[in-house]
N, C-alpha and C positions, 0 to 999 in steps of 0.2 A: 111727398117727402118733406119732413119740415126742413128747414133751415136753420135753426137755431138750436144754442144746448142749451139746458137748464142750471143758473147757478142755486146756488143753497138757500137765497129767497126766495123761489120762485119765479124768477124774473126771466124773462126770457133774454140770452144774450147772442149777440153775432159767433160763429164759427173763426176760428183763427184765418179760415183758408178764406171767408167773405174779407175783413179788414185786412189783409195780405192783396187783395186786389183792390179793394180801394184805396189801399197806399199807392199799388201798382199806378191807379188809376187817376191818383189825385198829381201823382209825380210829371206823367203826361200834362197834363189838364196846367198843372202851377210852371211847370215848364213853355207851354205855351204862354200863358200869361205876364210870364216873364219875359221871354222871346218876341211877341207879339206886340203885347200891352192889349191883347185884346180884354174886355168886359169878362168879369167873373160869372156872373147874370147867364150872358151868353155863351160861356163855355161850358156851366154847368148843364146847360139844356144841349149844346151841344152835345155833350157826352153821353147824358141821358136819352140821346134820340137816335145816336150812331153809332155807339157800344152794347154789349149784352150786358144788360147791369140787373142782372137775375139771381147773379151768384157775389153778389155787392156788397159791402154793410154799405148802404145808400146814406144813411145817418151820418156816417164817420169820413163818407166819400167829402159831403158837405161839409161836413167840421175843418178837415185840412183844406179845400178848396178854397171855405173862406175865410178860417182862422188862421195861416200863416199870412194872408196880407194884411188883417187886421191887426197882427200883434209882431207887425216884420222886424219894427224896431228892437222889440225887447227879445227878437227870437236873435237876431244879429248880431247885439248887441251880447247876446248869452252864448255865443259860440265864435266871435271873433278874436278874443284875446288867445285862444286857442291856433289863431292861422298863423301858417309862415310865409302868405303872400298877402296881397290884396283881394280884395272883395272882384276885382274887372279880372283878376286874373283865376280866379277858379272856375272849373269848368262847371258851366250851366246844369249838367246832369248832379255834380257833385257839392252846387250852392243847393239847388234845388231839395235834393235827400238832404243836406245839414239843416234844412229850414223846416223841413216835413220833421227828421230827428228831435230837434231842438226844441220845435212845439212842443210835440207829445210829452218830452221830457220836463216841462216849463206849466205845460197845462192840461195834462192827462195821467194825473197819479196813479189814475189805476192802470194804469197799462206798468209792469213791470219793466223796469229800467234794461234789462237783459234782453228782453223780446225788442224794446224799440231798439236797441245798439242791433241786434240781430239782424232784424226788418229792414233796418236802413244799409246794413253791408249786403244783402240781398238785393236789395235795390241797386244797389251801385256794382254789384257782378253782373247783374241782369242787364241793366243801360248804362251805364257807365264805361270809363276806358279802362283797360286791360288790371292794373292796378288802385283803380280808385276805392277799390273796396276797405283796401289797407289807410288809406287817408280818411275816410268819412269815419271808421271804427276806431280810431285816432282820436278825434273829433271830439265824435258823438261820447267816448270814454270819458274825458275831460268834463264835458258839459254834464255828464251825470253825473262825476262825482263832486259836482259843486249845485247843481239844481236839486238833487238826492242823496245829498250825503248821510243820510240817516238810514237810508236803504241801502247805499252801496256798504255801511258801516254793518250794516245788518248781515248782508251776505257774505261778508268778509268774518265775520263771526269776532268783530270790534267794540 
């Protein structure tokens, strides 16, 4: 079975349902590393030895495991003027998706601003507490229409 659909170059690209688990699974993984402080090094092989990562985008798993600590500042920094508390006071599951969010919105233009707002209130129904889904989609709102304003302008038909 392949895994991949074909876009209009030719190029072969990941399925929705692989990068929907490696967000799943980068949120684990950056969650740990958060919690921990354990090695990025070490928990990406971790993951890749102790998870089924068959059904992966493996590429994309990498990108957020290790571009939201390379880039924590500027992701932080692009969704904190948006909070109503402190950075110690938001819950770990709901810093965690705003940083996974916040990337993608910051440094993955193709990914449509709608799918990451989406992905990331999935994430936060899925591990998060009972209403944080309503907080991160809050958020992640704000942050795109200032990292994307030319797309959210676009789909707003402005």
């Amino acid at each position: 079975m392949n895994d991949t659909v074909s876009n209009p170059n030719n190029e072969a690209r990941p399925k929705p349902s692989q990068r929907r688990k490696a967000r799943q699974y980068a949120l684990q993984a950056l969650y740990q590393w958060h919690m921990a402080g354990a090695n990025l090094t070490d928990i990406d092989a971790q993951f890749r030895t102790d998870y089924d990562m068959s059904k992966v985008d493996l590429s994309y798993f990498s990108e957020l495991l290790h571009g939201v600590p390379r880039h924590l500042k500027a992701i932080q920094d692009g969704f904190e003027p948006f909070l109503d508390r402190n950075f110690d006071e938001l819950d770990p599951i709901e810093l965690t998706t705003l940083r996974i969010g916040t990337f993608e919105l910051m440094f993955r233009l193709d990914v449509p601003c709608k799918v990451v707002i989406n992905e990331g209130i999935e994430l936060a129904k899925r591990y998060g507490a009972e209403e944080s889904h309503r907080y991160v989609n809050g958020i992640l709102d704000k942050v795109a229409g200032r990292a994307r304003m030319a797309e959210i302008r676009a789909l707003r038909g402005k």
